[in-house]
C-alpha positions as CSV (number, residue, x, y, z in Angstrom):
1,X,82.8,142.5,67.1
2,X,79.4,143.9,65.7
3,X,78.4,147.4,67.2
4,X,74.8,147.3,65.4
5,X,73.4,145.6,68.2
6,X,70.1,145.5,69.8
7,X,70.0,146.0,74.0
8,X,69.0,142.6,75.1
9,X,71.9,141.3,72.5
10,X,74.4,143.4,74.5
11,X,72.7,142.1,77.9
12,X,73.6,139.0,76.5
13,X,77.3,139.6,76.1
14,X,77.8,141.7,78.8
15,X,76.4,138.4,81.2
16,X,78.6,136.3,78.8
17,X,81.4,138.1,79.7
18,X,80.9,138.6,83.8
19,X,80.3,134.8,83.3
20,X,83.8,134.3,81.4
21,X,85.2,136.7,84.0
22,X,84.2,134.9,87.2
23,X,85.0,131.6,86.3
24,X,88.8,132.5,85.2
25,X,89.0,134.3,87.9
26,X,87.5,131.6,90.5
27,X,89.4,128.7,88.2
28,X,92.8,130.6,88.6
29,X,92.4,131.1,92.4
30,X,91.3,127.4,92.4
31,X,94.4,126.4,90.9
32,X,97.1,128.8,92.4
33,X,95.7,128.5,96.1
34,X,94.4,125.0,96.1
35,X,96.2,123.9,99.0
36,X,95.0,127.1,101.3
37,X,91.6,127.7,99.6
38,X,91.0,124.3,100.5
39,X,91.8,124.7,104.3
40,X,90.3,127.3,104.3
41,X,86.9,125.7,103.1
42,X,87.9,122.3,104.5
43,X,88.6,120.2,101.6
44,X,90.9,117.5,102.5
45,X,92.3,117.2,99.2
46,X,93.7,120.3,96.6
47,X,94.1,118.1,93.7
48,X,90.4,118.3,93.3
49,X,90.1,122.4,93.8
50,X,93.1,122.1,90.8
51,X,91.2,120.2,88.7
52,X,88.0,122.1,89.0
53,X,90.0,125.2,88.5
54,X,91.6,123.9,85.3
55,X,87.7,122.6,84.1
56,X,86.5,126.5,85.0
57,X,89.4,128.5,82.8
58,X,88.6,126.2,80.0
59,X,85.0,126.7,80.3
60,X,85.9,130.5,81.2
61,X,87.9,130.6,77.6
62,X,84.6,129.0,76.1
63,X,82.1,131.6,77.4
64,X,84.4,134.4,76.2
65,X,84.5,132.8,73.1
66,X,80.5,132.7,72.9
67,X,80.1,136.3,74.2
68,X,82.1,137.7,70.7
69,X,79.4,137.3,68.5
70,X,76.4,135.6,70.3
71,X,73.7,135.9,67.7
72,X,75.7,133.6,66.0
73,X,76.7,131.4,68.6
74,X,73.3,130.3,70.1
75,X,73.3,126.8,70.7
76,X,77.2,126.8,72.5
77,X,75.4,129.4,74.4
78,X,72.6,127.3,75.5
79,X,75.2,124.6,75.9
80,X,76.8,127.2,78.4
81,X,73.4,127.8,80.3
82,X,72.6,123.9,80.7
83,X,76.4,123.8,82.2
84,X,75.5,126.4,85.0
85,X,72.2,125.1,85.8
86,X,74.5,121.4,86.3
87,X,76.8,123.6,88.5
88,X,73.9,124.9,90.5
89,X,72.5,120.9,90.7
90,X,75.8,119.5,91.4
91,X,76.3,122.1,94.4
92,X,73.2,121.3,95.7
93,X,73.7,117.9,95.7
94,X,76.7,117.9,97.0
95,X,75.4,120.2,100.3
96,X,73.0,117.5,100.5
97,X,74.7,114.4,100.4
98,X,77.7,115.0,101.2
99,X,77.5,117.9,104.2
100,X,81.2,117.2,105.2
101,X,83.2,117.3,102.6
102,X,83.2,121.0,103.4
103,X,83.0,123.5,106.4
104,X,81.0,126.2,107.4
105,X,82.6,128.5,105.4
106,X,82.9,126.2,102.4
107,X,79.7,125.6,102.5
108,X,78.4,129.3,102.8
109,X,81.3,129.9,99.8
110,X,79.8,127.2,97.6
111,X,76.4,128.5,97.8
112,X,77.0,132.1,97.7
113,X,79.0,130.5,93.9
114,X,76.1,128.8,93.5
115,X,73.7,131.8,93.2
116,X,75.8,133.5,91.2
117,X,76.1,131.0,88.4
118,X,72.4,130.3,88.8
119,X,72.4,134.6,88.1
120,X,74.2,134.0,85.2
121,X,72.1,131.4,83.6
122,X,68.4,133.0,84.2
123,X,69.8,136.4,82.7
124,X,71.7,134.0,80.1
125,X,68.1,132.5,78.9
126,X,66.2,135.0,78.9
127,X,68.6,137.2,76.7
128,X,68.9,134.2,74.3
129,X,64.9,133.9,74.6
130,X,64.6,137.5,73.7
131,X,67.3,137.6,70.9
132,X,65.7,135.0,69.1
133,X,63.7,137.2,67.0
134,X,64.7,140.5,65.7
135,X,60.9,141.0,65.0
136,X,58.9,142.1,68.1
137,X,56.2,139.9,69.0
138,X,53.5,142.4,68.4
139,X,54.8,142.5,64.8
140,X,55.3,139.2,64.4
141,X,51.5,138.3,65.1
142,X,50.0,141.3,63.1
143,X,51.6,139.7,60.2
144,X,51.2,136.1,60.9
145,X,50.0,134.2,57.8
146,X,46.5,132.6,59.3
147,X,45.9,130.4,56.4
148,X,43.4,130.8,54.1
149,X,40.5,131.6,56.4
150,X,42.2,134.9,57.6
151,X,40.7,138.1,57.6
């Protein structure tokens, strides 16, 4: 792992790795527990709190994988943010359209998940927005080549 890194890089990999760190975590509870965590939230059926459990630990191993040298994994990493924001957009939907699939409590768990991932993504882009140059921006336009009618 490279230690020559800049502070939003290490924002970066420090979000990567929370990221990796909740969803093994959440994916392994998912999977060990799905017959109680999903009385407990009201889901009828644990088969599908197993299979979402096994989709999170492989995702989880994914994001780890990302968050080991991230300048150099960019696009798996926006590949990483587009699959929160689809968490976020599938957990809204299913709120929406589907308000009794869960309970109370699964429903106040789903969200609460829900704004956590969404946590994860914004601080995701905006470290990959800010990583993308190693140039700072006021640099970058003082020495912009204008084209032959420049100053």
């Amino acid at each position: 792992m490279r230690t020559n890194c800049t502070p939003c890089e290490r924002i970066l990999r420090n979000v990567l790795l929370a990221n990796a760190t909740f969803s093994a975590l959440s994916g392994a509870v998912f999977v060990g527990y799905a017959a109680a965590f999903g009385r407990l939230i009201g889901l009828s059926d644990p088969l599908i709190l197993t299979g979402v459990g096994l989709a999170l630990m492989l995702f989880a191993g994914s994001v780890y994988w990302a968050s080991r040298r991230p300048g150099e994994k960019r696009g798996w990493i926006w590949g990483i943010v587009a699959a929160d924001f689809g968490w976020v957009v599938a957990t809204i939907v299913l709120l929406i359209a589907a308000p009794t699939v869960l309970n109370s409590l699964g429903h106040l768990i789903s969200a609460a998940v829900a704004a956590i991932v969404l946590g994860f993504a914004l601080v995701q882009s905006v470290g990959l927005l800010k990583t993308r140059s190693r140039v700072p921006l006021a640099a970058s336009l003082a020495t912009e080549d204008r084209g032959p009618l420049r100053n």
